[in-house]
Residue, then its C-alpha position, 0 to 999 in steps of 0.5 A: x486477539x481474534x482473527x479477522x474476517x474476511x470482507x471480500x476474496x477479489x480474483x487476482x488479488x485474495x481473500x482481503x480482510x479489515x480492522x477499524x481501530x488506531x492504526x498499531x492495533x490494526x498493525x497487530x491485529x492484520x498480522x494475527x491474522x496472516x495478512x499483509x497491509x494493503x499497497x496503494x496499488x492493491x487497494x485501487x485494483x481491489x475498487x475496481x473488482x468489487x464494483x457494486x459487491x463488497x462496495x470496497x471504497x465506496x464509502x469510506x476511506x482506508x489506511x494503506x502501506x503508503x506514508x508521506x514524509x516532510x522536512x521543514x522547507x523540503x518538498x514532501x516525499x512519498x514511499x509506497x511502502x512507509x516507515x510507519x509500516x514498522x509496529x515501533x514507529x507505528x506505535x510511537x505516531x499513535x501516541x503523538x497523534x493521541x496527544x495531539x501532535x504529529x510524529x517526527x523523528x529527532x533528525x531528518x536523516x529519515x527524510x534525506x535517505x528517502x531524497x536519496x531513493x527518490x534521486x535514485x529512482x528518478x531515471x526509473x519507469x514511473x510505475x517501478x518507482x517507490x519513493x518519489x518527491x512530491x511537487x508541492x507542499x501544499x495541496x496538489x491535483x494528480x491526473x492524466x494532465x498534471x501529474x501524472x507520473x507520480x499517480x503512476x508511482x503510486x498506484x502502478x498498473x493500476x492508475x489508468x484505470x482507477x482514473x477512469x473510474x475516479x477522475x482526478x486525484x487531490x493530495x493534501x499534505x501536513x500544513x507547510x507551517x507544522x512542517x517548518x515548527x520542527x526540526x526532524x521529519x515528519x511521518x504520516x501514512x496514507x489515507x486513501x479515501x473513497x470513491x464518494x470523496x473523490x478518492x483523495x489521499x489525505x497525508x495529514x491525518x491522525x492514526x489514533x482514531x478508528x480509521x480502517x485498515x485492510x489487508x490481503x491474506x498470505x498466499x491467498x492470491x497465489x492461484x492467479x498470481x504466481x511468484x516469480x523469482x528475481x535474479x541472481x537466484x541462491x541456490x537454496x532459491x532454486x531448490x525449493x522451486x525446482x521442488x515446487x514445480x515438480x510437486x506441481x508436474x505430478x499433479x497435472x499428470x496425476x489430474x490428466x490420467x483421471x480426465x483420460x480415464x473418464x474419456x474411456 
C-alpha cells in the first residue's frame, strides 16, 4: 500500500495528508502512512490557515475522528473521538453501508457508556468535553446564539474563529424513524463538510463510498506544538524527558558557541 502524499504542512498543525476511498481503507492507508485521522478541532484550525493556499474545505467535505451515536428514543450523543476509529468497527460500518444499512451494534450498551461520559462531563469546561448529548434528534443549528456549548465541545479553541469565518453550524442526525427500527445503537462518523455548504456536519452518512479522509503526520507538528506531559508522571515518564531536555540544552549551547564565534 503506497503512502500518501502530503497535501498541505499547516504552522501549528504539520504536514497533513488524504485518502479518498471508504473510510476502513482510509483507516489503513492514514496509518501506512504515519499519520494520525484529523480531530474536529484540527480540521477547522487547518481551514483557517490555509485560506486561499491549499483550499483546505473549500469545496468538499471531509471524514474526521468525530461520530455520533443514536438509541431508539435517546437523544443522539456525540464523541470527538468515535468508535468507528476503531479498524474493526470501522470495517463492520463499511460493510453495512455497502448493503445498505447503517451500522448498529446488538445492544446499546455502547450508547449507555457514552450517556454516562456525557453525564461525567457535563460540570466540565465546554471545550474539555469530549462526549456530549446532542439536543435534538432532528436537525439542529449551532451558533454564538443556540448552541453554542456543543460547537465548543466539538471544535475547542477552535470555534470562535471557525464562527467567524463560517457562520452558523446545522447538524443533521440519522432520521429519528431508522433510529427507532432497531434495538442497538447506531454508529456513524462525522462528515464535516466545506466552507461552500456552510460546513454542516452531516451524522447520517455512508462510509463505503469514496469520501475524504485527512490526516496529520506523526511528530510533524512537534516544533510548534510541544508535548506537555499530564500528572502523575511514571518514572519512566520523567526519564525520558529529562533525557529529552538535555539533548535539547546541548544543542542550544552548541548553536549559541557558533553564533558567539560568528560575533568574532
Amino acid at each position: 500500500m503506497e503512502k500518501l502524499s502530503i497535501i498541505a504542512n499547516v504552522e501549528g498543525l504539520g504536514r497533513i495528508v488524504e485518502a479518498n476511498t471508504d473510510f476502513y481503507t482510509e483507516l489503513q492507508q492514514l496509518k501506512n502512512s504515519g499519520a494520525v485521522l484529523i480531530t474536529p478541532r484540527n480540521e477547522a484550525y487547518a481551514r483557517l490557515h490555509t485560506q486561499g493556499k491549499e483550499k483546505i474545505g473549500k469545496s468538499y467535505g471531509i471524514r474526521t475522528t468525530g461520530g455520533f451515536e443514536y438509541a431508539k428514543e435517546k437523544l443522539p450523543i456525540f464523541r470527538v473521538k468515535s468508535r468507528l476509529t476503531n479498524p474493526k468497527l470501522a470495517k463492520l460500518a463499511v460493510e453495512a453501508n455497502r448493503a445498505g444499512n447503517y451500522f448498529h451494534t446488538d445492544s446499546t450498551r455502547e450508547y449507555e457508556n457514552s450517556l454516562k461520559q456525557a453525564e461525567r462531563d457535563k460540570n466540565k469546561e465546554p471545550e474539555k468535553r469530549n462526549v456530549i448529548i446532542l439536543p435534538s434528534r432532528i436537525k439542529f443549528t449551532m451558533s454564538d446564539k443556540q448552541n453554542w456549548e456543543i460547537c465548543q465541545a466539538i471544535l475547542k479553541d477552535q470555534a470562535k474563529p471557525y464562527f467567524e469565518l463560517n457562520g452558523p453550524i446545522d447538524v443533521y442526525p440519522v432520521d429519528e424513524k431508522m433510529v427507532n427500527a432497531q434495538d442497538g445503537t447506531i454508529l456513524t462518523a462525522l462528515w464535516f463538510r466545506d466552507l461552500v455548504n456552510r460546513s454542516d456536519f452531516g451524522g447520517n452518512g455512508d462510509l463505503d463510498y469514496d469520501g475524504r479522509a485527512r490526516g496529520v503526520l506523526r511528530g510533524s507538528g512537534e516544533a510548534t506544538s510541544p508535548k506537555i506531559l499530564s500528572l502523575p508522571y511514571t518514572q519512566r515518564q520523567i526519564t525520558t524527558e529529562l533525557n529529552r531536555f538535555s539533548r535539547l540544552e546541548s544543542e542550544i549551547k552548541k548553536s549559541i558557541q557558533f553564533l558567539e564565534s560568528l560575533k568574532q
